[in-house]
C-alpha positions in Angstrom: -33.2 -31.6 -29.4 -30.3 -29.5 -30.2 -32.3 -26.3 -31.5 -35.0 -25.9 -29.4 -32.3 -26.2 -26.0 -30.8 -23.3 -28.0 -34.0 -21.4 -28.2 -35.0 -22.0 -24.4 -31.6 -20.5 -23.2 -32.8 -17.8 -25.4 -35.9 -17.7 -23.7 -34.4 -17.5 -20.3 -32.3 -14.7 -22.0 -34.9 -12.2 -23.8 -37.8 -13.3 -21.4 -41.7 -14.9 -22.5 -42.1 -12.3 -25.4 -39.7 -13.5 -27.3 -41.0 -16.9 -27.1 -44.6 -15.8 -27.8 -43.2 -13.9 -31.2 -41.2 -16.7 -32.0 -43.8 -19.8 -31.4 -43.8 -20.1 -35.7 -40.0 -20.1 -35.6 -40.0 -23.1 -33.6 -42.5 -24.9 -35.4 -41.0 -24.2 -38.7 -37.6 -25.2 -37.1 -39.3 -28.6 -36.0 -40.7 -29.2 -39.4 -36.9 -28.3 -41.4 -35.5 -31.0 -38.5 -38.0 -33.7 -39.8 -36.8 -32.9 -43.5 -33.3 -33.1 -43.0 -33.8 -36.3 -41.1 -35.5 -37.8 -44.4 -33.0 -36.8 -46.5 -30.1 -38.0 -44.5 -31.6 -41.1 -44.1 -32.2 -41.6 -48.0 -29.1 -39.6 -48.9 -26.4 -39.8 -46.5 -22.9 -38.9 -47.7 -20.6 -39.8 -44.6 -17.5 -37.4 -46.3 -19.4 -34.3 -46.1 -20.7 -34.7 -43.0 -16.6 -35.4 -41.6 -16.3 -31.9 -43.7 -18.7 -30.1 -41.5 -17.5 -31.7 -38.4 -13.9 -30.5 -39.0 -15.0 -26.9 -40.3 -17.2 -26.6 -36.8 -14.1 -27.9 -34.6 -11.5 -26.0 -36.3 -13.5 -23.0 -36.5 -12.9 -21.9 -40.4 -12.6 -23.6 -44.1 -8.4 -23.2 -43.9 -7.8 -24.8 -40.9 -10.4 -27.5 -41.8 -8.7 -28.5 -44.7 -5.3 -28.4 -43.2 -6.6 -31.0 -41.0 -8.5 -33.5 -44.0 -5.2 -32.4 -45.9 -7.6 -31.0 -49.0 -8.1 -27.6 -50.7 -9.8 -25.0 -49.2 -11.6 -25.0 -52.4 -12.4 -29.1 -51.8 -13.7 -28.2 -48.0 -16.3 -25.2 -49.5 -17.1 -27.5 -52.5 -18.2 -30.3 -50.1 -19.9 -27.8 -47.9 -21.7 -26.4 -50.8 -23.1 -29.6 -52.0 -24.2 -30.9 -48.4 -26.1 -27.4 -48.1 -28.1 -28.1 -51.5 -28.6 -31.8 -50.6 -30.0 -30.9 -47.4 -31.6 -27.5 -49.0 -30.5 -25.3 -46.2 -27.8 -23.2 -45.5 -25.5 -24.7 -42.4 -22.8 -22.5 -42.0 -22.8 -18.5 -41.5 -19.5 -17.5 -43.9 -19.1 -14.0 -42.4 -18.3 -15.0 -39.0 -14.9 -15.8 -37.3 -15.1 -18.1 -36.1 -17.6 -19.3 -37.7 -21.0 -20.1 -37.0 -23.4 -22.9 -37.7 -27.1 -21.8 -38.4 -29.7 -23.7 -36.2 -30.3 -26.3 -38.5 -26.3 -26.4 -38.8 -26.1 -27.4 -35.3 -28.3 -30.1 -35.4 -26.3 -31.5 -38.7 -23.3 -31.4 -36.9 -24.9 -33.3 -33.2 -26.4 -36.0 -36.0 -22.6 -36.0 -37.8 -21.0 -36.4 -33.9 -23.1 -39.3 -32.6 -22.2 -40.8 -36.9 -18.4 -40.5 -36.0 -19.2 -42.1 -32.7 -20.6 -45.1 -34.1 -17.8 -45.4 -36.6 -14.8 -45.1 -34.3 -16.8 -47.7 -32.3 -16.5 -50.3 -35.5 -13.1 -50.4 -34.8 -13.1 -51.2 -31.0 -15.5 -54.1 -31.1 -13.0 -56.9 -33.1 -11.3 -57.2 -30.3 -12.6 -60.7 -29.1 -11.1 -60.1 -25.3 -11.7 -57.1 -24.5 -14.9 -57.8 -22.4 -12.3 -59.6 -20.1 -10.5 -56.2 -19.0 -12.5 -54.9 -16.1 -12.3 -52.5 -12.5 -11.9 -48.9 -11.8 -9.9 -46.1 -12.9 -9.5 -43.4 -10.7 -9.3 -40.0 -13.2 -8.8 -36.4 -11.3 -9.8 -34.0 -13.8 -9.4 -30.5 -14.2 -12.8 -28.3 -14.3 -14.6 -27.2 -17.8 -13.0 -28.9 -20.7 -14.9 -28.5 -23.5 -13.6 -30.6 -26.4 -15.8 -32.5 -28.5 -13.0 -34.7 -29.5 -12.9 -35.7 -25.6 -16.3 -36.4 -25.8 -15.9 -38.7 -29.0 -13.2 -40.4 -27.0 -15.3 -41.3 -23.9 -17.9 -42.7 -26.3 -15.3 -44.7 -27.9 -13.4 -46.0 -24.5 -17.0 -47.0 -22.7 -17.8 -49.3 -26.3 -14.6 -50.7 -26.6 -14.2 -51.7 -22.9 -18.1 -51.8 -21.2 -16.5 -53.3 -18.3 -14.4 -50.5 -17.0 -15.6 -48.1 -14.5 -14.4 -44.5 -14.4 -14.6 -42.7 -11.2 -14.2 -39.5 -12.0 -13.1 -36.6 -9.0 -12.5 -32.6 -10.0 -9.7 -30.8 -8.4 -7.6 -28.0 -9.2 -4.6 -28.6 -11.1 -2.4 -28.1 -8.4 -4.5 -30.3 -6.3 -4.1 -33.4 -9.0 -0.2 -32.8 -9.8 0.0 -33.1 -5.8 -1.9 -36.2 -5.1 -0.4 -37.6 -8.2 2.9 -36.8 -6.9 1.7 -38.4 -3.7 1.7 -41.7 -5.6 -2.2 -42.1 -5.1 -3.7 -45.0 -7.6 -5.0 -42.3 -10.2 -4.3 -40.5 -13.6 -4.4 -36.8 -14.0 -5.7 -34.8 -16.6 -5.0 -30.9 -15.9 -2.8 -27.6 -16.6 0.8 -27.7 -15.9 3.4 -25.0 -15.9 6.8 -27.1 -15.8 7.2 -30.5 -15.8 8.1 -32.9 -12.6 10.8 -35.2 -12.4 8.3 -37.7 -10.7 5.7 -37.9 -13.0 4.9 -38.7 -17.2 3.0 -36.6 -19.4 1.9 -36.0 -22.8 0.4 -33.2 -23.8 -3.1 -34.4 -24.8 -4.3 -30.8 -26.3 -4.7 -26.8 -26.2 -6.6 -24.7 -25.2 -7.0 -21.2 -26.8 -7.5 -18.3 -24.7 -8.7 -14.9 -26.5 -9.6 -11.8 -24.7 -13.3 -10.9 -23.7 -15.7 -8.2 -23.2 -19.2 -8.4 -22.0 -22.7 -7.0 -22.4 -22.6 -4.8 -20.0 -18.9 -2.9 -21.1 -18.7 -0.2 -23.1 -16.5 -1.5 -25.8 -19.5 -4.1 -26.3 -21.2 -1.8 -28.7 -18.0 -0.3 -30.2 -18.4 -1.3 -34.1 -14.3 -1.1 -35.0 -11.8 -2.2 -32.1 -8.3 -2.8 -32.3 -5.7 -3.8 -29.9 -5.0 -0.5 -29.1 -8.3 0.4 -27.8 -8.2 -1.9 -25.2 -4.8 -1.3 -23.7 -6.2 0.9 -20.6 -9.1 -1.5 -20.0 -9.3 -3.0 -16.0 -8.8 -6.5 -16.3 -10.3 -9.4 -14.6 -7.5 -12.4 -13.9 -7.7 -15.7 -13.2 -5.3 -16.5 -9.7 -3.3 -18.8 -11.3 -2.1 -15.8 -14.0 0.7 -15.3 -11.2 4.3 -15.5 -13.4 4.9 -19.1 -13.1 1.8 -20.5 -12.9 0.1 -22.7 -15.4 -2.0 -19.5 -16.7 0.7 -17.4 -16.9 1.0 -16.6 -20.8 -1.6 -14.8 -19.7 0.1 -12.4 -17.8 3.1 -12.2 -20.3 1.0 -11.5 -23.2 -0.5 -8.1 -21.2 3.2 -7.5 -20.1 4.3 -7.3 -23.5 1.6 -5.9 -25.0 1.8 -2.6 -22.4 -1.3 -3.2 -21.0 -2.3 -0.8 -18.1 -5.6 -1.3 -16.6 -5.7 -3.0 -13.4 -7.3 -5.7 -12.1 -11.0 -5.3 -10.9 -11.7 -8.6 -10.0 -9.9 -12.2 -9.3 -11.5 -15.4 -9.5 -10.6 -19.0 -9.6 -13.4 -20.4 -11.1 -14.5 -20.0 -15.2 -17.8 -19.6 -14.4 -17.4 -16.8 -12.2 -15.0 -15.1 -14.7 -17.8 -15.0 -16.9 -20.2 -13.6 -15.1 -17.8 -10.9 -14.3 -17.4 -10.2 -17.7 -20.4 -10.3 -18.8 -21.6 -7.7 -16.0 -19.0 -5.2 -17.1 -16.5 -5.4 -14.5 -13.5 -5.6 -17.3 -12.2 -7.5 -20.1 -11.0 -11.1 -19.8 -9.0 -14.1 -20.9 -11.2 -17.5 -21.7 -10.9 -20.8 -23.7 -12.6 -20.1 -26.9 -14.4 -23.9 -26.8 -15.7 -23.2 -23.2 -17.5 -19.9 -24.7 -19.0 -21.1 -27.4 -20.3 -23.9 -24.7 -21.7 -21.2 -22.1 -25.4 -20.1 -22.2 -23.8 -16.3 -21.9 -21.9 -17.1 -25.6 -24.0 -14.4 -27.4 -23.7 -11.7 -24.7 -20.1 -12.0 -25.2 -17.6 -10.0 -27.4 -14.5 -11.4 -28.8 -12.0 -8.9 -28.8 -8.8 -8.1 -30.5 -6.0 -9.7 -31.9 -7.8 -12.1 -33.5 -5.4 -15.0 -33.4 -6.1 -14.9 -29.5 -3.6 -14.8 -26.9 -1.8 -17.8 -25.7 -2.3 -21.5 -26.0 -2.5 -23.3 -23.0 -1.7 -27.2 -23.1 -4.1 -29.5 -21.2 -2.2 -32.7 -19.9 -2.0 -36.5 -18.9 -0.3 -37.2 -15.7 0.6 -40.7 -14.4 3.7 -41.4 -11.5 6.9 -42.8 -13.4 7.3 -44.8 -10.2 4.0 -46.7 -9.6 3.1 -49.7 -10.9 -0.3 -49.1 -13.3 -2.9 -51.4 -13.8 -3.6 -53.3 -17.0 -6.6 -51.2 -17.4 -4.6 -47.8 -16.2 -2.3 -48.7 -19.0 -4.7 -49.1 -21.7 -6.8 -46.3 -20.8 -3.5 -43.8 -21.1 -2.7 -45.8 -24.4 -6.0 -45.4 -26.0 -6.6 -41.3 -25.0 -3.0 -40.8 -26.5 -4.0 -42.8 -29.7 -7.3 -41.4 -29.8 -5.9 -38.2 -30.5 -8.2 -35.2 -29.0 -6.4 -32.1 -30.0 -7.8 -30.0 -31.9 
């Protein structure tokens, strides 16, 4: 369950104290579950619970209702009234982003595996589609956290139970070569410039902002701006290099006069947040891989706001090898899907 895998990270975090203090918590957070499964059973309104999906994924009540294409006033209306039906408060309004309260987050896991089944409706009139069968090799591109990708893989495996994916993580580099190579697979990764050799479509971005940890000094700092952390030592991913596929990165601290240097390089996101988080400098991360890490609380979001640079996560396939039926439809269905956020 949803809340209580949030409270044992916070167990691992704070130590067996906190869990002896907090024993009531869980049980009253076990008993509020079993109400709100009641009442969505007896009560469920599929519209607000697509309202509090897009408010989680887009992160506030504007950009959820430039997505539905309704009022901001409509989005907090519908949010409102799923609070009282449910007689708890979901959302935390003074965040940004922002922030689901526990019983929030296990609304929006129930909403999810809802929009699952839905978009699954869809995919079963197909009266053929148990014929399309075999493997698709996928090389894939480390950490991406995207619920709608998630939604998609639900969706493919219903639609087409017969296909196998067989799944291999590389670096980006790594997949654009082998692709290049004209090896039987599809890429999804990072790409700095496009190849005469190969298709793509952009499938989404990812948001980078700058971080700090628990352990830094500007943790505790109440008021930061932009300007506070100009001299800070960074810590930089290797592919920041100008011309690599993290390079607005780079650019964005180049044009911003930034003048710390680097403390620490790493290739890997989990390392960059341990480093982070243990006070070696700020750093650059994908906002949806934060709020995924068990660390999310122990680190601070720092300024500007809007974050620092999109990068685009995409498709690959060779222009010049033949693809399966089932290559074919799997490219056609991810690019229909739509998973950007």
């Amino acid at each position: 369950m949803a809340d209580l895998s949030y409270l044992w990270q916070t167990f691992h975090t704070f130590g067996r104290p906190f869990i002896l203090i907090n024993y009531q918590y869980i049980q009253n957070i076990s008993a509020e579950i079993t109400m709100i499964q009641r009442k969505l059973a007896d009560n469920l309104n599929w519209t607000l619970l697509h309202v509090l999906i897009a408010i989680c994924e887009e992160g506030s009540i504007s950009a959820a209702a430039d997505r539905l294409n309704i009022t901001q006033s409509a989005v907090s209306q519908n949010l409102k009234k799923l609070e009282e039906q449910l007689e708890n408060q979901l959302v935390i309004r003074n965040t940004k982003p922002l922030e689901l309260t526990p019983i929030g987050r296990y609304c929006l896991q129930v909403a999810q595996t809802i929009f699952t089944e839905i978009t699954s409706i869809e995919a079963m009139k197909g009266s053929n589609l148990h014929l399309l069968e075999g493997n698709i090799k996928l090389l894939v591109v480390s950490r991406l956290h995207n619920p709608k990708y998630n939604n998609f893989l639900v969706y493919f495996k219903k639609k087409y139970p017969n296909i196998t994916l067989d799944l291999t993580v590389k670096s980006s580099m790594d997949i654009l070569n082998d692709l290049k190579q004209k090896n039987p697979a599809i890429g999804i990764c990072l790409a700095k410039h496009t190849s005469d050799t190969l298709n793509q479509k952009i499938l989404f971005n990812q948001r980078y902002y700058l971080y700090c940890g628990y352990h830094h000094p500007l943790f505790s700092v109440k008021e930061l701006s932009i300007s506070n952390i100009l001299e800070e030592n960074f810590i930089a991913f290797n592919s920041e290099a100008i011309g690599d596929v993290l390079s607005p990165i780079a650019l964005f601290k180049e044009a911003h006069d930034f003048t710390g240097h680097v403390s620490a390089y790493t290739n890997n996101l989990d390392e960059l947040v341990r480093l982070i988080y243990t006070g070696y400098g700020i750093g650059a991360l994908p906002d949806k891989f934060v709020a995924a890490t068990h660390l999310a609380s122990k680190l601070r979001r720092l300024p500007p706001k809007d974050g620092i640079a999109d990068i685009p996560v995409y498709i690959f396939w060779h222009k010049h090898r033949n693809l399966s039926a089932i290559e074919s439809k799997f490219i056609e269905e991810i690019i229909d899907f739509d998973i950007s956020f």
